[in-house]
N, C-alpha and C positions, 0 to 999 in steps of 0.2 A: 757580360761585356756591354750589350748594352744599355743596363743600369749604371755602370762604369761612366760610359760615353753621356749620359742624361745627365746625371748629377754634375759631372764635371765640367763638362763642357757648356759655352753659355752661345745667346742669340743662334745662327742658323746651324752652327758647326751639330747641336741636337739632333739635328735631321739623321747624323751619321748615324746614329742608334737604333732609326727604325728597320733596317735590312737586320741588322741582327734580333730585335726583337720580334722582328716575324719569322725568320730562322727558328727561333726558342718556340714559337707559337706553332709553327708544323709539326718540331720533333715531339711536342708534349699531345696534337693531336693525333700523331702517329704511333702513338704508345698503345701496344695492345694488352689489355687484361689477360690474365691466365685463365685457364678452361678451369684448373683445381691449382687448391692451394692442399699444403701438407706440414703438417706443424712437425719439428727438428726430435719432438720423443716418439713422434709416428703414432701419439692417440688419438690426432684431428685430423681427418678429411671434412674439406669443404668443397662447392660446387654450387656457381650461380645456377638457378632451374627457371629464371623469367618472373616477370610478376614481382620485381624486387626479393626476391627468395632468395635466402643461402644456407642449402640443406649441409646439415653437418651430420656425420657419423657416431657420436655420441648422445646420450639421453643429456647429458648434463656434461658441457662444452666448458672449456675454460674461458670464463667470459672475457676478461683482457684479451687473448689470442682472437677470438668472435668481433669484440669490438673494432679490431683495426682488420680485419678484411672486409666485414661488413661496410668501412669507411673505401678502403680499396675498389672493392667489387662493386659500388655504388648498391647495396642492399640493404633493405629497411626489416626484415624478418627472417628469423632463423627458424627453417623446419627441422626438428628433432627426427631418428629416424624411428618405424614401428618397426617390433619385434614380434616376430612370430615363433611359437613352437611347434617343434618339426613333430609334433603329436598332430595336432589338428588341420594337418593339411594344408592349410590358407595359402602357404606361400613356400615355393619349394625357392633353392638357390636358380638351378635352371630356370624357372622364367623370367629370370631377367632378360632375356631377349625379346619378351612380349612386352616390356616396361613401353611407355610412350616417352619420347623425348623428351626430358624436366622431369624426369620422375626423381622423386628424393629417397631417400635409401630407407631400405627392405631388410629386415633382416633376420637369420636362419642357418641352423644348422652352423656355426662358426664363423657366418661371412655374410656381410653388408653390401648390397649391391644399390647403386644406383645410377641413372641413365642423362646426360648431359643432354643440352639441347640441339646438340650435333649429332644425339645418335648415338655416341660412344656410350660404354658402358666402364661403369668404374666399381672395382672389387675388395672391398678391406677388410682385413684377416688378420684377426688375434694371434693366431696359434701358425705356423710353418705346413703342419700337416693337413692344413685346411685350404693351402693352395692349390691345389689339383682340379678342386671342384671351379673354380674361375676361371682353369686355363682356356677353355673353348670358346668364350664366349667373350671374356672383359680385354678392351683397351687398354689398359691399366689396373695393376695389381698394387695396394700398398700392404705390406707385410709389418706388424707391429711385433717381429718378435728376431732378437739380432743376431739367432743362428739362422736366420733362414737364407734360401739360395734362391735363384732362378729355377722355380719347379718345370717352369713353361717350355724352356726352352725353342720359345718362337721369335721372331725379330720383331713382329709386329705388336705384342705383347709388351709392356712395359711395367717390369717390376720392379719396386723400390721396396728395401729393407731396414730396417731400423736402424740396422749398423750402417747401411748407406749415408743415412738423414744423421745417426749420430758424428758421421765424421765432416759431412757435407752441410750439415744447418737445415733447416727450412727449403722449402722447395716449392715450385711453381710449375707446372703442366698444361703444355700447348697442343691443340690439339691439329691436323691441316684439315683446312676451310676447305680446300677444292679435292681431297682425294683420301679416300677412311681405307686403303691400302696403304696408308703412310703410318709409319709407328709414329707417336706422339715424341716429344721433347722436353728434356727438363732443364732447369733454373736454377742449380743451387743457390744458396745464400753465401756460403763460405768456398770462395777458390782455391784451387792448388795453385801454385806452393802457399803452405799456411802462411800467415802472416803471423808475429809473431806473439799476438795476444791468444792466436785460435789453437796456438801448438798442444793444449793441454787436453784436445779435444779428444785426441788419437789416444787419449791411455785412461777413456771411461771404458768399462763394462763392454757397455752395448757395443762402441767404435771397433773392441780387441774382438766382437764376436759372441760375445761370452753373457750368457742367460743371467737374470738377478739374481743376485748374492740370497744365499740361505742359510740361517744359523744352523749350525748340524745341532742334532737333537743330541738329548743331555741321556746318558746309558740311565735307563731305569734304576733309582738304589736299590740296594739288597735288604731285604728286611732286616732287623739283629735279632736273633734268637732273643727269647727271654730269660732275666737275670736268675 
C-alpha cells in the first residue's frame, strides 16, 4: 500500500504512505526465525547453534535446500554432524542431556541428537524403532521413516513423521522463549484444505503411510538337466 500511495500519489498527499510504511517496517521486524527448520522428505534437520552456524543432520546436505535457510536463518557455515560407533564408547545417545546449548548433532546407535541454544534438545531418527531411545530426553523428535507413530506418547514431546511432512510440506519449529514446559509448535508449509495444485500430495508412498517401494525378487531359475 504504501508503494501504491508513493508512486501515485504526487507533492504532500506522499506523506500518506509513511504510516503504512512503518506498519510494513514493525511486522517484518517482528517476524520471528524458527528454532529448526525440516525439509518435506524428512532427510534434513537444521538448527541455528550461534556463531552464524547452521548444523544440519546430514554428512552431505542437499545444497539448494542449505542454501536458502542459511539465507533465512542469517548463517554463513554449515556444521555437518559427527558420527560415532556405538563400539567405542565416545558418545552414547543418552548424553545428549549433558550437550551445552549450540551443540550441533551427535550421532549413534540410529539417532542424531542435537542441542538448540534454548536448551532444547532435538532427536532424528532413520528408522521408527529407534524412537524410544529420544523419548526422555528430546524436545522434538523428527522421524524420517512414514510408518512411524507417536512412540512418546508425552504432550510435551513433539514428533513429526515423514508422512506428516509428506502430506504437510516443509516445516518450521518454535520453540517458548519464557517456559521449556511448553511443547514446541509447528509451521507447515502446505495447509488444509489442500489447494488445488497440492491434491496430488496425499496419494505418494510416504503421505498413504507406506515404506519405499521394492522390486520383489525374481524366483531363482531352475537349472535344465543336461541334453
Amino acid at each position: 500500500i504504501a508503494l501504491v500511495i508513493a508512486t501515485m500519489a504526487t507533492t504532500w498527499l506522499r506523506l500518506a504512505a509513511l504510516p503504512f510504511a512503518l506498519a510494513g517496517l514493525l511486522t517484518v521486524s517482528d517476524t520471528r526465525t524458527p528454532d529448526v527448520l525440516i525439509s518435506e522428505d524428512a532427510r534434513l534437520v537444521a538448527l541455528p547453534i550461534g556463531g552464524g552456524e547452521l548444523a544440519v543432520s546430514r554428512e552431505r546436505p542437499n545444497e539448494f535446500t542449505v542454501d536458502n535457510w542459511k539465507r533465512a536463518l542469517t548463517s554463513e557455515t554449515i556444521v555437518v554432524p559427527e558420527v560415532f560407533d556405538k563400539s567405542d564408547g565416545q558418545f552414547d545417545v543418552a548424553d545428549a542431556v549433558e550437550l551445552p546449548p549450540g551443540s550441533p548433532f551427535y550421532c549413534s546407535s540410529g539417532v542424531c541428537v542435537a542441542r538448540h541454544m534454548s536448551g532444547a534438545i532435538i532427536a532424528y531418527v532413520e528408522d521408527r524403532k529407534d524412537t524410544w531411545k529420544a523419548c526422555g530426553f528430546a524436545e522434538l523428535i523428527v522421524i524420517n521413516d512414514a510408518t512411524a507413530y507417536d512412540a512418546c506418547h508425552n504432550p510435551l514431546v513433539l514428533v513429526i513423521t515423514k508422512r506428516q511432512l509428506a502430506r504437510k510440506g516443509s516445516a518450521a519449529v518454535f520453540f517458548d522463549r519464557q517456559s521449556a514446559t511448553t511443547p514446541a509448535t509447528i509451521s507447515f508449509a502446505v495447509n488444509s484444505p489442500y489447494r488445488p495444485w497440492h491434491t496430488q500430495r496425499k496419494y505418494s508412498r510416504e503421505a498413504r503411510g507406506l515404506a519405499p517401494f521394492k522390486k520383489p525378487e525374481k524366483p531363482a531359475a531352475n537349472p535344465q538337466p543336461p541334453q
